[in-house]
C-alpha positions in Angstrom: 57.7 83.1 130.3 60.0 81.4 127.9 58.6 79.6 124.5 60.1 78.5 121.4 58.8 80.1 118.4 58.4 78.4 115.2 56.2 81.0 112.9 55.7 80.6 109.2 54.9 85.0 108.3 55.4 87.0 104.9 53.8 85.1 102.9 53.4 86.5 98.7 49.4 86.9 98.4 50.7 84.3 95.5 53.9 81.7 95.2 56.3 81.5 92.6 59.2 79.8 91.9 60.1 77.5 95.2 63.6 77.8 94.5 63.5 81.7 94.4 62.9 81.4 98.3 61.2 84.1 98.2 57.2 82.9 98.5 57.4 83.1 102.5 60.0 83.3 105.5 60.6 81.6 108.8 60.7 82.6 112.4 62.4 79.7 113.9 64.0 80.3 117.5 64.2 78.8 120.8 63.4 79.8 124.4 62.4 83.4 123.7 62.0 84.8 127.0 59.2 86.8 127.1 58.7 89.3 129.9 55.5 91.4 129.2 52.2 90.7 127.5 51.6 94.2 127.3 52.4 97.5 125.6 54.0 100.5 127.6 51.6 103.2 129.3 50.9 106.4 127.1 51.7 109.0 129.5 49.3 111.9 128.0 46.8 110.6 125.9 45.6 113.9 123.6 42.2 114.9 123.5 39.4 113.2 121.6 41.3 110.1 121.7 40.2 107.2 124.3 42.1 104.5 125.7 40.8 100.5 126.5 43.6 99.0 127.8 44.0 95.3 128.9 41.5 93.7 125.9 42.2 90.1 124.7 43.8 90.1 121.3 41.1 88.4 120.4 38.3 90.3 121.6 40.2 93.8 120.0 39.5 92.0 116.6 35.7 92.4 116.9 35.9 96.0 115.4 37.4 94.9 112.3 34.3 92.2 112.9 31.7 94.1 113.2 32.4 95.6 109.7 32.9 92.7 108.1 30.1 93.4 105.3 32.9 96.8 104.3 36.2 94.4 104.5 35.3 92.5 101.3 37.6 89.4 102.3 36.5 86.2 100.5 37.8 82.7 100.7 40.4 81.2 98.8 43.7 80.1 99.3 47.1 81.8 98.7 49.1 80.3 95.7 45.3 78.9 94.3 45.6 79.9 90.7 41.9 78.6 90.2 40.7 80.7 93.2 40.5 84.1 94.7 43.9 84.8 96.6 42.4 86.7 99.2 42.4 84.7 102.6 39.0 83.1 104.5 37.2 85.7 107.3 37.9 83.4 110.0 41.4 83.5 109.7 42.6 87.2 110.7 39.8 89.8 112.2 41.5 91.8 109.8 44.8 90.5 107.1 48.1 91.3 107.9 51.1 91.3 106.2 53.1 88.9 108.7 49.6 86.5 108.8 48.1 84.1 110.6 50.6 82.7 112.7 51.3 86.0 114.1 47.8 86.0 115.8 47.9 82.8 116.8 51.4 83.7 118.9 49.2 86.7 120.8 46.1 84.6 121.4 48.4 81.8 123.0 50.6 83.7 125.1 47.6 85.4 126.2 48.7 88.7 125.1 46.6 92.0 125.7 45.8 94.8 122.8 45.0 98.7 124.0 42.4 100.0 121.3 43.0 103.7 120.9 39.6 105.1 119.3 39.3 108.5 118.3 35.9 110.6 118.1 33.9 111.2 114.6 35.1 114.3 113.3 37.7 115.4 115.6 41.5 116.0 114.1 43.9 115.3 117.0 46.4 117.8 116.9 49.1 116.1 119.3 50.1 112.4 118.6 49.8 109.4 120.1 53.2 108.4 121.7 54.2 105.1 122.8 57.9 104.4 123.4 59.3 101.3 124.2 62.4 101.1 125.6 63.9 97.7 126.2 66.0 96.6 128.1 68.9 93.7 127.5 67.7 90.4 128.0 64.0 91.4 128.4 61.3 90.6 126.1 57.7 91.7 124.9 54.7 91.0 123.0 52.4 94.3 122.4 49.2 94.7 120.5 47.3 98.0 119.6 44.2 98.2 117.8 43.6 102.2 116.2 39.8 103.0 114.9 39.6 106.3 113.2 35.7 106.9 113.5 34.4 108.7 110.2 36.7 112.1 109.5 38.8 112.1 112.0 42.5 112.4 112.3 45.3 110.8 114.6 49.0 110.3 114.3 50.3 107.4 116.5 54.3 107.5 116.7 55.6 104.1 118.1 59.6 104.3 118.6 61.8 100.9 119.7 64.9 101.8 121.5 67.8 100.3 123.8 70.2 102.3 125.7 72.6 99.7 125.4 73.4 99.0 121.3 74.8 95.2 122.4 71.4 94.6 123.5 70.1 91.5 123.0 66.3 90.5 123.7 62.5 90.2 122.1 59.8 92.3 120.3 56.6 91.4 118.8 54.5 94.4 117.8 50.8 93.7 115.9 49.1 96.8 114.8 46.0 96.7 113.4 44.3 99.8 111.6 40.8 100.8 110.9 40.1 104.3 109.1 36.4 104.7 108.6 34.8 106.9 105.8 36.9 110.8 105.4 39.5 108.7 108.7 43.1 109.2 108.4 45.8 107.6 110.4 49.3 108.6 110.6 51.0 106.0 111.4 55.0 106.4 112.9 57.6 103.5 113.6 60.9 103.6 114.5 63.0 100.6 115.5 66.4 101.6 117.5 66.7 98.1 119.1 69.9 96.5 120.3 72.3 95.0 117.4 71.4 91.6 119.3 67.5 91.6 119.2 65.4 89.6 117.5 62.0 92.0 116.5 59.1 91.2 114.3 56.4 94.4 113.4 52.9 93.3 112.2 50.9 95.6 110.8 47.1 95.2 109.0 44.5 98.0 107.8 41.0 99.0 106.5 40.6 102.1 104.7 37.0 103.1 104.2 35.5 105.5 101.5 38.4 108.3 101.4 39.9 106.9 104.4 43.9 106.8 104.6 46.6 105.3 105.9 49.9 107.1 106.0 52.8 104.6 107.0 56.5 105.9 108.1 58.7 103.0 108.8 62.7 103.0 109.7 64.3 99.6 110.9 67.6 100.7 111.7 68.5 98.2 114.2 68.4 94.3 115.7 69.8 91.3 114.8 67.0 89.7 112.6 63.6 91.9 111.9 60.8 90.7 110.1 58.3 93.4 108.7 54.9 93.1 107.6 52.1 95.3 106.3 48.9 94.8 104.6 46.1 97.6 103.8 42.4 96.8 102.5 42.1 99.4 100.0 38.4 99.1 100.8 36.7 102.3 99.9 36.2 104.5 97.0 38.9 107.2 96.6 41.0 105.4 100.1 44.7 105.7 100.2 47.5 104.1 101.2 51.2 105.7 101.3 54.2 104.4 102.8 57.8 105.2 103.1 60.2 102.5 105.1 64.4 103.3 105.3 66.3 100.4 106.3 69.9 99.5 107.1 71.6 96.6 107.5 75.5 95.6 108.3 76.9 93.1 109.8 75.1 89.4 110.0 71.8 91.3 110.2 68.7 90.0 108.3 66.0 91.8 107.6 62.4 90.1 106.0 59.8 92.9 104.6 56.1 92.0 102.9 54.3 94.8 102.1 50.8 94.7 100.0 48.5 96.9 99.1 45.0 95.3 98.2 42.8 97.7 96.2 39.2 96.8 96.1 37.2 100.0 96.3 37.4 102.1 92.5 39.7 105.0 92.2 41.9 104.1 95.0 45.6 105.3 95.4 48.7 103.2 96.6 52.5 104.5 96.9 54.8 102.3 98.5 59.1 103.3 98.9 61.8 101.7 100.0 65.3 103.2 100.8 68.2 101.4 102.1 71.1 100.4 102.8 73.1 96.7 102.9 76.5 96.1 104.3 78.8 93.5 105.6 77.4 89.8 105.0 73.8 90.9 105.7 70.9 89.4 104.3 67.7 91.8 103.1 64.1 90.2 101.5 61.7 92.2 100.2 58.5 91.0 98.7 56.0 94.4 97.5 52.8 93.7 96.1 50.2 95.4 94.3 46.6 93.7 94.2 44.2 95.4 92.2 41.0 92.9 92.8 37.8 92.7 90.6 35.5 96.6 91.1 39.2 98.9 91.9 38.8 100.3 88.0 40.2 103.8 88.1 42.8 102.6 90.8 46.3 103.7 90.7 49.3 101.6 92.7 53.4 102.4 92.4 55.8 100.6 94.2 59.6 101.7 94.0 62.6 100.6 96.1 66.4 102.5 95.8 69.0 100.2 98.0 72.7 100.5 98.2 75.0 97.7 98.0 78.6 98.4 99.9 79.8 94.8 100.1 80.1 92.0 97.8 79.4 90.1 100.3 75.7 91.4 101.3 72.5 89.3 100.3 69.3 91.1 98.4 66.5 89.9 97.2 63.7 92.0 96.1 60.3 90.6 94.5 57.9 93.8 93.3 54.7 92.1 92.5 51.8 93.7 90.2 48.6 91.2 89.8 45.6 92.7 88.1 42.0 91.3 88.0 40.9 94.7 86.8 41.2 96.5 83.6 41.5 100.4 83.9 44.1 100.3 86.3 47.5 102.2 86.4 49.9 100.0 88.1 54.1 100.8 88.4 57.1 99.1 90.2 60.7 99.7 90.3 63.5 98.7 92.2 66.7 100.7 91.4 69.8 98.1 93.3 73.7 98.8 93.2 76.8 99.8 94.5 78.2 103.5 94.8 79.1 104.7 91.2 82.7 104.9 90.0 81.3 108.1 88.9 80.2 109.7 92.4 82.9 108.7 94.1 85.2 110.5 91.1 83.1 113.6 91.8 83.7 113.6 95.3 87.2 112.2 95.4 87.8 115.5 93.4 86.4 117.8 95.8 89.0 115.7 99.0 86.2 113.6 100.2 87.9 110.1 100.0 85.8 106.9 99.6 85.1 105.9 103.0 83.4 109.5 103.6 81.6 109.3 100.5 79.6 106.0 101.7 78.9 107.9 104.7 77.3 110.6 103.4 75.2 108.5 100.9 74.5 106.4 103.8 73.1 109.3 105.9 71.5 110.9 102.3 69.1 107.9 102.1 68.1 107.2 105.5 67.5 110.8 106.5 65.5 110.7 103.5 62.8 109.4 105.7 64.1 110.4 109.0 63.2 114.1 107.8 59.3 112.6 108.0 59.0 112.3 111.5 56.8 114.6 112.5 58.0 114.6 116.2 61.5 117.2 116.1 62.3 115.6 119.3 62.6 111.6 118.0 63.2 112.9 114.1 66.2 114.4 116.3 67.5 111.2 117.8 66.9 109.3 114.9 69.2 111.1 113.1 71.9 111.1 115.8 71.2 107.1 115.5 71.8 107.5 111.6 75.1 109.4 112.3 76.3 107.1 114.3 75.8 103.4 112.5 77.3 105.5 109.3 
């Protein structure tokens, strides 16, 4: 199946300045050829975790229904500044941070989700493995739904790879999360793709009282990658943490939206960035806190560390705080620039020369988060990948 794709994703939870270009981005291509409609087999599925495979995209969405009176979405539209910026129900079983259009791609294609549920109370010791390795010229849409029923806990590790690193195809991942009360989901994503893919990675989530989500992220590869990721803080005391490395050289371009909605009191957000930009490549990043009306007691940090090694490389980063709540503690950072004259002094006087020196800040800030993997086998080849781009 080939279709054009003409996708409007990443949207701020609310615009500002048009000619920042900043409020949303564009997935604009033609005859995507699209191969598969589903995601790849799990070969050992560990116990206390079941598998419904085959389940419109759709249809998956009637879990994040069916607790509709917990997600507190309410209409309103984003950009309103006379209304609530959350989105209407109908819109998204559950928000995402890519949005709407993203859905509307899988329900039209006719694209299946797997729903992974995993029992009340049961702590899954193995994870969840799904590994997707493409191959050039192929493409796929895959969905997966993961319900952690109350106190239980799963890690899910999803990795993106190509043998060939000239690969050029399609990816569309939409994960959707829900962690009921005590539930917490760790969640694993590694994209390896070929330097001529074009990938997109949707991801939305519901924590429930003292649920969590725990996001590791790495987009190390592909031509053009869009990133989202939204989590209903929905709970009392739920959490949301997230660490994402990123590198792009070359003419890569690289679109990330990240927000963190607290609604429940005393909830918890941290959200890192670490990367690296090179060549003429192009890197958005749009990080929002949301503490809505009834999160008092809430606490929310966003930080992002990027390195800049070539005049020529485009960055834009937009760290977002709004507040409809008083006792809150909200923090953001973004710490962007190219190696110091004074580290590469240090190391020039110790024989490391400058090239080297990038290198080994190169491999310093990725393996920052490769070291998080919590698989030795894929942490391993992850960091072989690292060595190798650097």
């Amino acid at each position: 199946m080939s279709r054009d794709l003409n996708m409007k994703v990443n949207v701020l939870p609310v615009y500002t300045y048009n000619f920042l270009k900043v409020n949303d981005s564009t997935i604009d291509a033609e005859d995507i050829n699209i191969d598969s409609l589903v995601g790849p087999e799990v070969k050992e599925l560990p116990d206390g975790v079941s598998l419904r495979s085959g389940i419109s995209f759709d249809e998956a969405g009637e879990i994040f229904r069916a607790n509709k009176e917990k997600i507190l979405f309410t209409t309103g539209v984003p950009g309103d500044p006379n209304g609530d910026t959350s989105f209407r129900d109908e819109e998204q079983a559950v928000r995402t941070g890519m949005g709407i259009d993203v859905d509307k791609l899988f329900i039209e294609a006719g694209a299946k989700a797997d729903i992974y549920t995993v029992d009340e109370g049961k702590k899954v010791e193995k994870p969840v493995i799904l590994r997707f390795d493409m191959e050039n010229g192929k493409g796929m849409l895959a969905s997966q739904v993961i319900h952690a029923r109350k106190d239980s806990e799963v890690t899910v590790i999803m990795d993106y790879s190509s043998q060939d690193k000239e690969a050029a195809g399609f990816l569309g991942v939409s994960t959707r999360i829900l962690a009921e009360e005590g539930a917490r989901v760790n969640l694993v994503k590694t994209q390896l793709l070929g330097n001529q893919y074009i990938h997109f990675d949707d991801i939305g989530g519901a924590c429930f009282e003292n649920g969590a989500i725990r996001l590791i992220t790495l987009e190390l590869g592909a031509l053009k990658a869009w990133n989202g990721c939204y989590i209903n803080l929905v709970g009392k005391q739920s959490d949301f943490t997230s660490d994402t490395g990123y590198y792009c050289a070359g003419e890569d371009n690289l679109d990330i939206n990240f927000v963190a909605d607290h609604r429940g009191k005393k909830t918890n957000a941290l959200m890192q960035f670490k990367g690296v930009l090179m060549g003429n490549a192009q890197k958005t990043l749009r990080f929002t806190i949301d503490f809505k009306n009834g999160s008092s007691g809430s606490v929310g940090d966003e930080q992002e560390d990027t390195l800049l090694l070539s005049e020529d490389v485009v960055n834009r980063t937009m760290p977002i705080i709004l507040c409809q709540e008083e006792d809150v503690d909200g923090r953001h950072g973004a710490t962007i620039g190219q190696l110091g004259e004074d580290v590469l002094f240090y190391m020039q006087t110790r024989g490391i020369d400058e090239e080297e020196a990038k290198r080994i800040m190169i491999k310093a800030r990725l393996d920052s988060v490769a070291r998080l993997i919590p698989d030795e086998e894929l942490k391993q080849r992850v960091q072989y990948f690292i060595q190798n781009i650097a």
